[in-house]
C-alpha positions in Angstrom: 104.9 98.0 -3.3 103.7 94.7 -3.9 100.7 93.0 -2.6 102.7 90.5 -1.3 104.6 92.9 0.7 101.8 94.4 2.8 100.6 91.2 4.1 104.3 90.6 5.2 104.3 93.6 7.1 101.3 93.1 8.9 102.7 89.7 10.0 105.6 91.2 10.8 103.8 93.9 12.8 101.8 91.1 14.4 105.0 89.5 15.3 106.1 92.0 16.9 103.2 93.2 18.9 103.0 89.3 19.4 106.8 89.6 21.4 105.8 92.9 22.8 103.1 91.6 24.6 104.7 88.4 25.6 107.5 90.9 27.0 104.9 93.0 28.8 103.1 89.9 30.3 106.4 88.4 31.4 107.7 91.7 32.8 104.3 92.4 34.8 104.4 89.0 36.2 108.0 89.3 37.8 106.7 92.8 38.9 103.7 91.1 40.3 105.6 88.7 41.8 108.2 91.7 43.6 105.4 93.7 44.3 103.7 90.4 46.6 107.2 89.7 48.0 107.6 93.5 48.9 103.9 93.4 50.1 104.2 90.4 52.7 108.0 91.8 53.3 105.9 95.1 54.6 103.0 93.4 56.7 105.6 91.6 58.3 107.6 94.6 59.2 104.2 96.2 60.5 103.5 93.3 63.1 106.8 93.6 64.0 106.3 97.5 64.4 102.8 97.1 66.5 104.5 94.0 68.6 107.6 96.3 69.8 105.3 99.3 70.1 102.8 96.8 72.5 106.0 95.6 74.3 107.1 99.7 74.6 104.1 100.7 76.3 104.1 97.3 78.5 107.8 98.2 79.7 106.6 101.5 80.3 103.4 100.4 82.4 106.6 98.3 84.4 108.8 101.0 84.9 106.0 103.6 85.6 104.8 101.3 89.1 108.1 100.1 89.8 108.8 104.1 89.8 105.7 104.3 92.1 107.0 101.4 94.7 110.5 102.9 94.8 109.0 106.0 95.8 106.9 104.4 98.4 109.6 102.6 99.9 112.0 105.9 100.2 109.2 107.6 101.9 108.9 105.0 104.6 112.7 104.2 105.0 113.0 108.1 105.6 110.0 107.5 108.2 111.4 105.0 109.8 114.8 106.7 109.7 113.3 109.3 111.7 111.6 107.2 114.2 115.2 105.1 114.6 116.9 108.5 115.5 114.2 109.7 117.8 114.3 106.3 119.7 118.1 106.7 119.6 117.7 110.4 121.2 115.1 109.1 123.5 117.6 106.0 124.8 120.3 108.4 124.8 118.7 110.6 127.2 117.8 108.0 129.5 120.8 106.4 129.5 122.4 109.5 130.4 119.7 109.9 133.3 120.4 107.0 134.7 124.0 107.7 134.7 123.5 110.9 136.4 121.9 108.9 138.7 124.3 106.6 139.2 126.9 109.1 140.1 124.5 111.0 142.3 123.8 107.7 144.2 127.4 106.9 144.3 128.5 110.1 145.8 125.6 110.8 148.4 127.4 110.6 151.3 124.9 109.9 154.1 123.4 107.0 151.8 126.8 105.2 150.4 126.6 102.7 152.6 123.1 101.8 151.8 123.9 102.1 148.2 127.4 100.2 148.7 125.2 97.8 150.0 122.4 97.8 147.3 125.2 97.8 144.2 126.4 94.7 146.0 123.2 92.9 146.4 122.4 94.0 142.5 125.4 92.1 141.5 125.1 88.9 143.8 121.4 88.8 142.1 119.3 90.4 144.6 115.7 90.5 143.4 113.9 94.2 144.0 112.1 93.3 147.1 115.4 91.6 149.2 117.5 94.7 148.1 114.8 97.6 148.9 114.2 95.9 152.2 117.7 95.5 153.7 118.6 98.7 152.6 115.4 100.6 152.5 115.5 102.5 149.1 112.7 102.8 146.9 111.9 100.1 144.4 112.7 102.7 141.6 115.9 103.2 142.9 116.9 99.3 143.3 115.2 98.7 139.8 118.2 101.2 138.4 120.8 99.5 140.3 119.8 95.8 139.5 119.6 97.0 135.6 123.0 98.4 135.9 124.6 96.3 138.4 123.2 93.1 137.1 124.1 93.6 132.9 127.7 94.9 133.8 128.0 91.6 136.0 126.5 89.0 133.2 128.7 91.2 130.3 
């Protein structure tokens, strides 16, 4: 080998390390470059991540006390259902009191004409005091008849 030839091979050698490196530093760079990409591409997918985990636990905070309100409010209906039906029973009973009533009145047969009398004044618009008076009954007695006599009349 030549003298001349060894200096050509470390320039060629140098050449070559020279492109090697330039490859490398262009390589890395584009890598760098993915790598930030990827990097921002992954914060951004984070925030989104913590923002529809906040908005999660706020729908579940929602649905937990609207949970809590519907319960509330089919508690009281119920209550109140079971107040309605005991008025109901209670109006029921008394309605069928004073129609016992009624029919007892109606068939006495020493007091019909007093009654007859009453049920007449009760419809013409009699107040309590005229009607207990003329026919001497007790005020209960012409209160139950005017209620009667009087809402059949106006209905």
């Amino acid at each position: 080998m030549s003298l001349l030839a060894i200096p050509i091979i470390a320039v060629v050698t140098l050449i070559a390390s020279v492109l090697c490196f330039v490859i490398v530093f262009i390589s890395l760079t584009r890598y760098k470059t993915k790598l930030a990409v990827y990097s921002s591409q992954y914060q951004a997918q984070e925030l989104l991540v913590s923002s529809l985990q906040s908005a999660h636990d706020n729908l579940s905070v929602i649905v937990n006390e609207l949970s809590i309100q519907h319960h509330k409010s089919l508690t009281e209906n119920i209550l109140i259902s079971k107040q309605l039906e005991h008025r109901i029973k209670t109006l029921q009973s008394q309605l069928n009191s004073q129609q016992e009533l009624i029919i007892q009145l109606q068939t006495d047969k020493g007091d019909d004409k007093f009654y007859a009398r009453a049920i007449k004044l009760a419809k013409r618009g009699a107040d309590i005091d005229e009607i207990s008076a003329e026919c001497e009954l007790p005020h209960a007695e012409v209160e139950m008849l005017i209620s009667v006599y009087q809402k059949k009349s106006q209905g």
